[in-house]
C-alpha positions in Angstrom: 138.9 -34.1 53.1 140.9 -32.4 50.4 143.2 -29.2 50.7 140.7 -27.5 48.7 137.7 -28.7 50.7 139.6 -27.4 53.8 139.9 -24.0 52.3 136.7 -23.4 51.6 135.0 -24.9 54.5 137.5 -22.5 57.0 136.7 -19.7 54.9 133.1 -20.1 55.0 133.4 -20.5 59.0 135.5 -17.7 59.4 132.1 -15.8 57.7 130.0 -17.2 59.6 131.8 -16.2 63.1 133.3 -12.5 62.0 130.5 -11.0 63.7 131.1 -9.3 67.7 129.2 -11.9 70.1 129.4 -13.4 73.5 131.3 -16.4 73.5 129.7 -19.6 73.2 131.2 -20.9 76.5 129.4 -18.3 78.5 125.9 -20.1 77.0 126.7 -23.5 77.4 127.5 -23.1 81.4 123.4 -22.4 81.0 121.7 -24.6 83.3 119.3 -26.8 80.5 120.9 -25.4 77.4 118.6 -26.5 74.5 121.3 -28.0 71.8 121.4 -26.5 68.3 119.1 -29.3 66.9 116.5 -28.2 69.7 116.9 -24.8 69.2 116.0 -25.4 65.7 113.2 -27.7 66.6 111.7 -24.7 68.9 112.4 -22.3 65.9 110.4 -24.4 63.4 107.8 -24.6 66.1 107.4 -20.9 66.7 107.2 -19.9 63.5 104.2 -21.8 63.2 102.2 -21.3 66.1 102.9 -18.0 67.5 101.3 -14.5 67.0 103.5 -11.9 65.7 104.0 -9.1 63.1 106.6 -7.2 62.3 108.7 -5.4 58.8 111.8 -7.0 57.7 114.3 -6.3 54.8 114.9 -9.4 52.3 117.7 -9.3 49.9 119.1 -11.7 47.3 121.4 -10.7 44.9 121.0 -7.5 44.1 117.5 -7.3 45.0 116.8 -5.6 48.4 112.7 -5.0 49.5 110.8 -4.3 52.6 107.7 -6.2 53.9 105.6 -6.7 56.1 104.5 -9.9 57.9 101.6 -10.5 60.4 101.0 -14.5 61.6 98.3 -15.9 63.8 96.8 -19.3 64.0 93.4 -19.2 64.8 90.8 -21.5 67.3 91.0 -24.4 64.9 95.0 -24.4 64.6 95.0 -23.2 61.5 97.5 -20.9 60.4 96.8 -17.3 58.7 99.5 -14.9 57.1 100.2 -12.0 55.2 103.0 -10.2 53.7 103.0 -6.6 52.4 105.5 -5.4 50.3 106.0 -2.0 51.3 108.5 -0.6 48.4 107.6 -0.8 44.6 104.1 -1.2 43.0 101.3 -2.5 45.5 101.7 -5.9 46.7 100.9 -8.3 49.1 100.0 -12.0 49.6 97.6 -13.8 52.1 97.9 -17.7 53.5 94.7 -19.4 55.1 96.0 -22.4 56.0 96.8 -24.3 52.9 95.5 -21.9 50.2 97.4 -19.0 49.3 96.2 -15.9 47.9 98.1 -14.0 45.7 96.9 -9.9 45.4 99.7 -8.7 42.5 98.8 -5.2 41.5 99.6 -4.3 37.8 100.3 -7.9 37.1 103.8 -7.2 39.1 104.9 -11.2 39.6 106.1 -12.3 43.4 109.3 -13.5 43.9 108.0 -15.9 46.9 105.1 -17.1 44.1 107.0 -20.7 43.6 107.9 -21.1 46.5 107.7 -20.6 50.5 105.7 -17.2 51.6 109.5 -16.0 53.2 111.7 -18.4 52.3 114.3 -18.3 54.8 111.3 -18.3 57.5 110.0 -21.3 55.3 113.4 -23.3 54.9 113.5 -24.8 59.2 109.6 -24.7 59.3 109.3 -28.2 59.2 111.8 -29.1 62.0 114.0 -31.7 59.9 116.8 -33.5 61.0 119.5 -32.3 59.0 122.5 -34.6 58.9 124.6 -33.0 55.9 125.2 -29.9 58.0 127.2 -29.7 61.1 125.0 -27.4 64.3 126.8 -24.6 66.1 125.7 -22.2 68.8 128.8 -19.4 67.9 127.3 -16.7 70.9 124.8 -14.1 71.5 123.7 -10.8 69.7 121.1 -8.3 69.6 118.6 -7.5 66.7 115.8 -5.6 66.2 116.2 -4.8 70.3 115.7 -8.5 70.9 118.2 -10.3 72.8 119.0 -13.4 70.1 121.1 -16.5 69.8 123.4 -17.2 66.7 123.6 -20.7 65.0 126.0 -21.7 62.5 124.4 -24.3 59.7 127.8 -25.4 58.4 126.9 -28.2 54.8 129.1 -30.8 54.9 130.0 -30.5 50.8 129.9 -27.7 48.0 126.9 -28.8 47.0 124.5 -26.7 49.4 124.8 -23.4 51.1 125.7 -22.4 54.8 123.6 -20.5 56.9 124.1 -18.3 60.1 120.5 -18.0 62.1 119.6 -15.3 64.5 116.8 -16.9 66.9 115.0 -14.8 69.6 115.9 -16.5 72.7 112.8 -15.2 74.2 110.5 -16.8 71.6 112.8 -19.1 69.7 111.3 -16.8 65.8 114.2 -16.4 63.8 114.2 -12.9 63.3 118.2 -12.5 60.8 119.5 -14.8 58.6 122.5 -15.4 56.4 122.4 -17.9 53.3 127.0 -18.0 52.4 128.4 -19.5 49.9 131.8 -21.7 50.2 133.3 -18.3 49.3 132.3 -16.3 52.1 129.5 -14.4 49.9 126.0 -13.6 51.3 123.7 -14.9 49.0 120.4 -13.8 50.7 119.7 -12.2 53.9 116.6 -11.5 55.7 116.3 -9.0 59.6 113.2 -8.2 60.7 113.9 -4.0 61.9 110.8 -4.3 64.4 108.7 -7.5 65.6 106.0 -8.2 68.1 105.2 -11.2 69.5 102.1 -12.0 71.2 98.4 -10.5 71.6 96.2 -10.4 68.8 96.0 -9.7 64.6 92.2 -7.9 64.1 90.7 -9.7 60.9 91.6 -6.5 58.8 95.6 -7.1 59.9 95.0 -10.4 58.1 93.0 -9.7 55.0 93.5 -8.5 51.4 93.8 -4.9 50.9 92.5 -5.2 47.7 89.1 -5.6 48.1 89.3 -2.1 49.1 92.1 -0.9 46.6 91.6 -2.6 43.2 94.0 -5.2 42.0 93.6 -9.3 41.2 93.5 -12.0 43.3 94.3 -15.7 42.7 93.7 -18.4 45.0 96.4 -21.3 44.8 95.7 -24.6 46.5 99.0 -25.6 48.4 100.7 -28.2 46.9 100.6 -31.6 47.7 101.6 -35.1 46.2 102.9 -38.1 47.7 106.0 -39.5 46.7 104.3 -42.8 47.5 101.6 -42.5 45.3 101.6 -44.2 41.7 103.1 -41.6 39.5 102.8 -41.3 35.6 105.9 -39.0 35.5 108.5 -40.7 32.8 111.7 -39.0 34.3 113.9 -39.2 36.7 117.6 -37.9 37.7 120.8 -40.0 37.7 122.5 -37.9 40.2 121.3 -36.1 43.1 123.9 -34.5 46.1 123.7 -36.9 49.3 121.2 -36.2 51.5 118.3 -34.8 49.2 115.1 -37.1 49.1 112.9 -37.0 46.7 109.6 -35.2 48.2 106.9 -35.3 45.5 106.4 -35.8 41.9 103.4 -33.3 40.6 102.3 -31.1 37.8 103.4 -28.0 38.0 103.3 -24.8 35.7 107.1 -24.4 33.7 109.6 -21.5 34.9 110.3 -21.7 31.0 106.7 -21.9 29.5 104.0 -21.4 32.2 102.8 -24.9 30.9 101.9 -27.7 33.3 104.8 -29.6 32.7 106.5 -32.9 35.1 108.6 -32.1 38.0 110.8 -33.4 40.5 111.0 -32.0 43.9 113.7 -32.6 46.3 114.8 -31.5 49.6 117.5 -32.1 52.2 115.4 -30.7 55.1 117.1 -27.5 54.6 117.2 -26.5 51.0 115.3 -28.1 48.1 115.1 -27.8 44.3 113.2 -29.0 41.2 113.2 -30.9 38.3 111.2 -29.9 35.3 110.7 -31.6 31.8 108.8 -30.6 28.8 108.7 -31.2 25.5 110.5 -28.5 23.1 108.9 -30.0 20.2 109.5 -26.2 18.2 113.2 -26.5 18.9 113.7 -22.8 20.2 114.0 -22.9 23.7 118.3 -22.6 24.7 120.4 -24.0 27.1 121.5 -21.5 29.9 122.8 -21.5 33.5 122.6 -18.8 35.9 122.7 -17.1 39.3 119.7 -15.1 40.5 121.1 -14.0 43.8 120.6 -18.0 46.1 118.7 -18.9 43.2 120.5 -21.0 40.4 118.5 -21.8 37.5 120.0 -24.3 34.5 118.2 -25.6 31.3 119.4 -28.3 28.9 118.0 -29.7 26.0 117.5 -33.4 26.3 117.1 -35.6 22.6 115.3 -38.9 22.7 115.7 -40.2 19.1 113.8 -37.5 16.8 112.0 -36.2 20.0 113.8 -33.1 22.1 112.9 -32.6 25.6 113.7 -29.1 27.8 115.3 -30.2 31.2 115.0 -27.3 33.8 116.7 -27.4 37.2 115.4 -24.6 39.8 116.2 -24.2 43.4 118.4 -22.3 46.1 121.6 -24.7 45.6 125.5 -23.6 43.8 124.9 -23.4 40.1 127.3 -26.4 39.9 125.2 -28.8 41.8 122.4 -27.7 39.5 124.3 -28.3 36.5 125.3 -31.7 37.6 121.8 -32.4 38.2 120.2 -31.3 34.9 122.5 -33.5 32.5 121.8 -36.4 34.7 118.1 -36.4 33.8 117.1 -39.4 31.8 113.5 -40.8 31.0 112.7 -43.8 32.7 113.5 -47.3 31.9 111.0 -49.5 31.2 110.8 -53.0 33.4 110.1 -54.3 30.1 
């Protein structure tokens, strides 16, 4: 590990612990302490099968809002959900299990439409083991009135982001969370101000508001697609960071066109990003690379002989991984 690495992984630690808690020692002399990967396991867990409802405040970049969330599963295991957005024009969105219904009033887009209903509730919903991160329980805290448990998600390279969790020791829901760059900057956060857990959501708690208020709906089948399954998709990348997998291979509409174009979806059980490819066949669309708060988003044009192609990386990674990424994006070889 280089000077430079060191620097930046102690500053990013020195974030993640500048915070007043109970020391760490005092909770591992628990009788049965769950470790770190457990008390991730029991978050994940939660998340999904509990009842609970509650507002939160979400903010990435510059971009703060306030929602609401209400979460049941019903007699058949299935999971229901909806979030409210209760600042700005009228919006909310409903999940029945795997469809999603979006309700955007006045056309207003979602920011959570590509991606995870609450994406830092979404992230650990799937209980991965992640081994490009190091695990550590810092201490106790309180938020929202609820007695909670801090864990540090330190990445093991600059090529993902670190993460401080608050989890409710009495239900294991994570109800703060920190996405830090190698910097020390907060890239997103999300704190629930006021959460139940338990009891029951009426039907009304956990339907559309529109049908009584005007607005659109659109139902959107959750994706799927095996990564084992034959695929048609011509590209591929040359470089990925260690530890992402690639997840599926799908159609899926542009972030530059709205076209049903070929991507790439990885993950490395924590954060995840995609790969899409289109043909520019006018010539106008630009390079670009940006920040959007976690989000870093990075086009390149790609030329195949007289053809030109529009390479677009999207996902919650550092801009520089997502560079990286994009100009190693090259059609695939024939076994020919």
């Amino acid at each position: 590990m280089n000077g430079k690495r060191l620097i930046r992984r102690g500053i990013l630690i020195l974030s993640l612990v500048s915070v007043s808690l109970v020391q760490a020692e005092n909770i591992a002399r628990e009788d049965n302490q769950p470790t770190p990967q457990q008390w991730l396991e029991r978050m994940a867990k939660s998340s999904r099968e509990l009842t609970y409802q509650g507002d939160l405040v979400y903010q990435q970049g510059g971009l703060l809002e306030t929602l609401n969330i209400a979460h049941t599963v019903d007699s058949e295991g299935k999971e229901q959900e909806r979030i409210i957005y209760l600042d700005g024009a009228p919006r909310e969105m409903v999940r029945r299990d795997q469809q999603l219904v979006f309700s955007n009033y006045g056309r207003v887009d979602t920011r959570f439409e590509h991606g995870a209903l609450m994406p830092m509730l979404g992230k650990f919903s799937q209980g991965n083991s992640i081994l490009d991160y190091e695990l550590k329980i810092v201490g106790l805290d309180r938020v929202a009135g609820r007695e909670s448990l801090l864990l540090m998600v330190i990445p093991k390279d600059r090529f993902r982001y670190g993460y401080q969790l608050w989890l409710d020791r009495a239900s294991g829901l994570l109800i703060k969370s920190m996405m830090i760059n190698d910097s020390g900057q907060i890239m997103e956060r999300m704190q629930f101000t006021h959460l139940n857990v338990g009891g029951s959501l009426s039907k009304e708690t956990l339907s559309a508001l529109n049908k009584k208020q005007g607005g659109t709906d659109r139902v959107v089948p959750m994706e799927h697609s095996d990564v084992n399954e034959k695929s048609t998709l011509g590209w591929e990348t040359g470089w990925v960071p260690q530890g992402f997998d690639l997840k599926s291979r799908s159609k899926r509409p542009s972030p530059i066109s709205n076209q049903q174009v070929d991507a790439l979806n990885f993950s490395d059980g924590i954060a995840s990003f995609s790969v899409f490819v289109e043909p520019d066949e006018t010539r106008v669309l630009s390079q670009a690379s940006e920040n959007i708060g976690a989000l870093a988003a990075v086009s390149k044009v790609y030329r195949d002989g007289d053809k030109y192609f529009h390479v677009t990386v999207v996902g919650e990674i550092p801009l520089s991984a997502a560079e990286r990424i994009a100009v190693s994006v090259r059609p695939v070889k024939s076994d020919s």
